[in-house]
C-alpha positions as CSV (number, residue, x, y, z in Angstrom):
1,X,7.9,40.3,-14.9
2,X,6.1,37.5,-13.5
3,X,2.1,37.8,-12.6
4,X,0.8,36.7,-9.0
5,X,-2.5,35.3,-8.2
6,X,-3.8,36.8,-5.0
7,X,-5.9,35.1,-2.3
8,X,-6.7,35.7,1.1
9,X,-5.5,33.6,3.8
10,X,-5.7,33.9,7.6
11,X,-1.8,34.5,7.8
12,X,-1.7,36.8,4.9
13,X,-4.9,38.7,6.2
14,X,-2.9,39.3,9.7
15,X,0.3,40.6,7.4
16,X,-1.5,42.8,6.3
17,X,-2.8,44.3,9.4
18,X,0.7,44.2,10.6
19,X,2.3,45.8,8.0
20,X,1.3,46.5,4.4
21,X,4.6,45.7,3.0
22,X,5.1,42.8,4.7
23,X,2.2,41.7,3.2
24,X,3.5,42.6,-0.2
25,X,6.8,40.9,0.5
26,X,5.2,37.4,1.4
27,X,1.7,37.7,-0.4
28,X,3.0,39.1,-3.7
29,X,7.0,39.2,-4.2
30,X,6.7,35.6,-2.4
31,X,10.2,36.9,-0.9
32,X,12.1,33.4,0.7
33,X,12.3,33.4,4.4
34,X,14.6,31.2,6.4
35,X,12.6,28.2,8.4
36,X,12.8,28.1,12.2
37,X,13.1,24.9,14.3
38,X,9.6,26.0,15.8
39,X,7.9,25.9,12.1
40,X,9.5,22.9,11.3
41,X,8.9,21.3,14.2
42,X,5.1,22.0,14.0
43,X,5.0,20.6,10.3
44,X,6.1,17.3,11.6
45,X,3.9,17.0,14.6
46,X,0.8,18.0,11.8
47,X,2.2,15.2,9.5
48,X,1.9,12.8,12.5
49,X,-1.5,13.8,13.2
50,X,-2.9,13.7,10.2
51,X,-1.8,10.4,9.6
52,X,-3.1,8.9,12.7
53,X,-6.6,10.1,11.9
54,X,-6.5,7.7,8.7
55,X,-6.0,4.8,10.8
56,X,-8.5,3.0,12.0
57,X,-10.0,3.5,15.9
58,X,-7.8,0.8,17.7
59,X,-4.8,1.9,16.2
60,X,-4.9,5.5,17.5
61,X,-2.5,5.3,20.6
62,X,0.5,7.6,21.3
63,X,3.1,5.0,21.3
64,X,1.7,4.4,17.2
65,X,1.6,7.7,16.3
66,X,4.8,9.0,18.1
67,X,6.5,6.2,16.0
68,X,5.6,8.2,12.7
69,X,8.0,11.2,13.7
70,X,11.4,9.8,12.1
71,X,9.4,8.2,8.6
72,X,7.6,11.5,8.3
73,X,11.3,13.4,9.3
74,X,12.7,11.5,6.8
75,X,10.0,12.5,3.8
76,X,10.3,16.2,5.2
77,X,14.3,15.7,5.0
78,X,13.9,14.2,1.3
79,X,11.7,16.7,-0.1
80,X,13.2,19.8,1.7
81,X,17.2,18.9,2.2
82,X,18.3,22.1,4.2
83,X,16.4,20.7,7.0
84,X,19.3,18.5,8.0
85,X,21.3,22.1,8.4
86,X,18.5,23.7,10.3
87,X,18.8,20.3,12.5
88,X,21.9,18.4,12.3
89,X,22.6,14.9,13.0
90,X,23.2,15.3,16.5
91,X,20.1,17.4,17.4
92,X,17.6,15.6,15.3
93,X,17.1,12.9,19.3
94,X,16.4,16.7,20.4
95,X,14.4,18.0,18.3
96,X,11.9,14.3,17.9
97,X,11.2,14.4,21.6
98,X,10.0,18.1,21.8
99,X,8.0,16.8,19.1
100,X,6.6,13.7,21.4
101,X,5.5,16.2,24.0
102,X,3.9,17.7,21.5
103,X,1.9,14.7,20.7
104,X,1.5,13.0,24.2
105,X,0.0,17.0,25.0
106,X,-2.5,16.0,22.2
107,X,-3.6,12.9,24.0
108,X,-3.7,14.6,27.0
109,X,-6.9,16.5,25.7
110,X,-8.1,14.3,23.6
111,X,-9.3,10.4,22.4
112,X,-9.0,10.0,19.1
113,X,-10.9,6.2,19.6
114,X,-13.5,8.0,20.6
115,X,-14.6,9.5,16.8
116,X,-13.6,9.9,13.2
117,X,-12.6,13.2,11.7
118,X,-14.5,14.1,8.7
119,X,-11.4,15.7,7.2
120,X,-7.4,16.6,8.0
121,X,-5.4,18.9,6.6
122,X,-8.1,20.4,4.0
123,X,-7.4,22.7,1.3
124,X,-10.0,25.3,0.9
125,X,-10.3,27.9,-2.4
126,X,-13.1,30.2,-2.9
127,X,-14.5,32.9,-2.9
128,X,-17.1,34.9,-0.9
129,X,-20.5,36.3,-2.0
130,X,-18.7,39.7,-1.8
131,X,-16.1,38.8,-4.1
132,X,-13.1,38.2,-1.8
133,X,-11.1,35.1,-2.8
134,X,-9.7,33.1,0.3
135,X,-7.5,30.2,0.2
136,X,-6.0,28.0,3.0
137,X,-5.7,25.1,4.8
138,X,-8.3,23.6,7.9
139,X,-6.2,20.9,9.9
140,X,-9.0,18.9,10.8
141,X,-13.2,18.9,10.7
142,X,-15.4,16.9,12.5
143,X,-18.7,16.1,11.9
144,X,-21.4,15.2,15.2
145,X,-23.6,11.9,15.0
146,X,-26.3,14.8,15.2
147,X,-24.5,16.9,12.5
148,X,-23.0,19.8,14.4
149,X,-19.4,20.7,12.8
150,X,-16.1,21.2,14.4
151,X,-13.5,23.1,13.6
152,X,-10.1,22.4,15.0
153,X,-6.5,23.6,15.2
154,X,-3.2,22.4,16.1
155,X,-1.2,24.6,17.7
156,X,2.4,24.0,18.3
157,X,3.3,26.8,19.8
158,X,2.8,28.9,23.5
159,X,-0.8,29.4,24.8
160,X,-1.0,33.3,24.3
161,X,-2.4,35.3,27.4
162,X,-6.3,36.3,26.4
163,X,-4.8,40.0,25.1
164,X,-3.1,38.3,22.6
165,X,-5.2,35.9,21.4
166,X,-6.5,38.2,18.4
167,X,-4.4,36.1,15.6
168,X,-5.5,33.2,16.7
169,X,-9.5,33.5,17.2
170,X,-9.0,35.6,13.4
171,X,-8.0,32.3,11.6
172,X,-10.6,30.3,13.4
173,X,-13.1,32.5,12.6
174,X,-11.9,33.0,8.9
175,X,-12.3,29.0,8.6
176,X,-15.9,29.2,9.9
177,X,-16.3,31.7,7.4
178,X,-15.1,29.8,4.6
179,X,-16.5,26.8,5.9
180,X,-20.3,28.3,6.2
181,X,-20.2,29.8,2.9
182,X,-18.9,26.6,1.0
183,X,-20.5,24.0,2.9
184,X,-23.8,25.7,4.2
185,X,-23.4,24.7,7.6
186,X,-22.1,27.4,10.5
187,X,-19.7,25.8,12.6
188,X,-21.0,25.1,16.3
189,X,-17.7,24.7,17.5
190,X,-14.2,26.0,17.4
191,X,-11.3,24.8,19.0
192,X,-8.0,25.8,19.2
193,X,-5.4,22.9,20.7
194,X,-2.5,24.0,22.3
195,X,-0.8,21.0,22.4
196,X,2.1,22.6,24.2
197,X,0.4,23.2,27.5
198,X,-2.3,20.6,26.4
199,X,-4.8,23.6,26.9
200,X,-7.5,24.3,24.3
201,X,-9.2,27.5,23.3
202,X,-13.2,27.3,22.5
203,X,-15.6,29.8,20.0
204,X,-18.7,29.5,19.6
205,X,-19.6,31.6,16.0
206,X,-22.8,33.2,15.3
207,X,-24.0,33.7,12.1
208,X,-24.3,37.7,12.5
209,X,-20.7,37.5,13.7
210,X,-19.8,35.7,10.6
211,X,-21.6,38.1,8.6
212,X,-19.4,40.8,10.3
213,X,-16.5,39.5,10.3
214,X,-17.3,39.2,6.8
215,X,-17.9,42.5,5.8
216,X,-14.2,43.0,7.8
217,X,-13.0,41.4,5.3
218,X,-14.5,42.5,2.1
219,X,-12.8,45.8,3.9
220,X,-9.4,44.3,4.2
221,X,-9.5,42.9,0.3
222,X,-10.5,46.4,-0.8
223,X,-7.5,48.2,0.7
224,X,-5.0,45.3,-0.5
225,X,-6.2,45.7,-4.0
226,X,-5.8,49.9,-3.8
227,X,-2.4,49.2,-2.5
228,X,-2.2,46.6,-5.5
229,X,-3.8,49.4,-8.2
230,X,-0.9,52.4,-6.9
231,X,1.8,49.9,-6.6
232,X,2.4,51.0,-3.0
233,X,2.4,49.3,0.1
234,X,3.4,51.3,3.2
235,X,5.7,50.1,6.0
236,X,4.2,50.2,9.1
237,X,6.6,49.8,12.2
238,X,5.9,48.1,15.3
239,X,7.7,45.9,18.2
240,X,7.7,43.0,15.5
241,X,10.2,44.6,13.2
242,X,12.9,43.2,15.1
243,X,11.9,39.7,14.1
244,X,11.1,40.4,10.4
245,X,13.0,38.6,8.0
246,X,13.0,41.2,4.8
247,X,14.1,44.6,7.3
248,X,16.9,45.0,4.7
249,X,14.6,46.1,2.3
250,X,12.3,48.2,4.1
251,X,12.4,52.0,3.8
252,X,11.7,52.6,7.0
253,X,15.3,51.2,7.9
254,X,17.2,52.1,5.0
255,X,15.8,49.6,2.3
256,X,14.7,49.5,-0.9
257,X,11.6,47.3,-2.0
258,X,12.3,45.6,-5.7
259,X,10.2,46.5,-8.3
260,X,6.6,46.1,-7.8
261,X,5.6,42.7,-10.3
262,X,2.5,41.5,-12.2
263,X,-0.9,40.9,-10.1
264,X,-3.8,39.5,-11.3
């Protein structure tokens, strides 16, 4: 039986509070899940991004960056081959220029001339004061002449209405979080790019919202580890089952979970 090394991440924080055994299935039996067109495509539009960033100021322009999308498609193709099934030959015109909307909706909001970005794509690992381990990655930090920090993320995806906007202010606030208690610094801004709809998001953290949040979750990372310690993670039904991949195995619709495996 192989042993899993837990860490808290914005997505697997928000599995959780979905559905326990969802959270079990992705966080801990790291169960494979078929890629969409929609993730894939917001992996390449990330790669693109990033890259720009490392170039210098002139070079930034949309017709330079929009002519990374087939060298980075290419990599992704090489490194991952069953993305020339999810998007054959004679889609892949298709699926590049949804991906150059993507990026011209970036310009739209945006001059990257205008400033360097301290960081893209960072990996974060640590863990809090209260002893919750979090992992994950920021897409890109920026850093004010007169030292205020940015936090900022691409989002690939539709601009949810304000009701639904829970997930998304979460993971911005987790990376404050994280950010405040590695770096010392409390973001002063937090910005969510829609690059869709070329439509941003804004938050504006505090520090006792920070401290709240958390305390949230130091009380999230203590119910994942009692699941952990009984070996049982409940199903929890909701309009979402209908798009979860692992409903086969979940006893609330027939399924068996396999064994419960090794967590440290």
């Amino acid at each position: 039986m192989g042993v899993v090394s837990l860490a808290l991440s914005p997505s697997r924080a928000n599995d959780y509070m979905q559905c326990p055994l969802l959270y079990r299935f992705r966080a801990i039996d790291k169960l494979p899940e078929p890629k969409t067109v929609a993730q894939v495509r917001g992996t390449l539009v990330h790669a693109c991004l990033e890259d720009m960033h490392l170039w210098e100021r002139p070079e930034r322009t949309y017709p330079a960056v929009v002519k990374r999308l087939r060298p980075n498609w290419a990599d992704m193709c090489g490194e991952d081959p069953s993305l020339l099934e999810l998007v054959p030959e004679g889609e892949v015109y298709e699926f590049l220029v949804g991906c150059r909307s993507l990026l011209k909706g970036y310009f739209l909001m945006e001059n990257p001339q205008g400033f360097d970005a301290l960081a893209c794509e960072k990996f974060v690992d640590a863990v809090l004061p209260n002893g919750v381990p979090v992992r994950g990655f920021i897409d890109r930090v920026d850093v004010a002449p007169t030292g205020e920090v940015r936090v900022v993320d691409y989002k690939t995806g539709k601009k949810p209405l304000p009701r639904y906007s829970g997930q998304a202010k979460f993971q911005m606030r987790f990376y404050a979080l994280v950010w405040w208690r590695t770096q010392g610094v409390i973001p002063h801004q937090l910005r969510l790019m829609y690059l869709k709809v070329a439509d941003s998001l804004y938050l504006a953290p505090s520090r006792e919202e920070l401290e709240f949040f958390e305390r949230d979750l130091g009380d999230l990372w203590g119910k994942i580890l009692g699941d952990i310690s009984a070996g049982v993670f409940r199903a929890k039904t909701s309009k979402l089952c209908g798009w979860c991949p692992h409903q086969r195995l979940c006893p609330m619709f027939g399924g068996t979970p396999p064994p419960f495996p090794g967590v440290e």
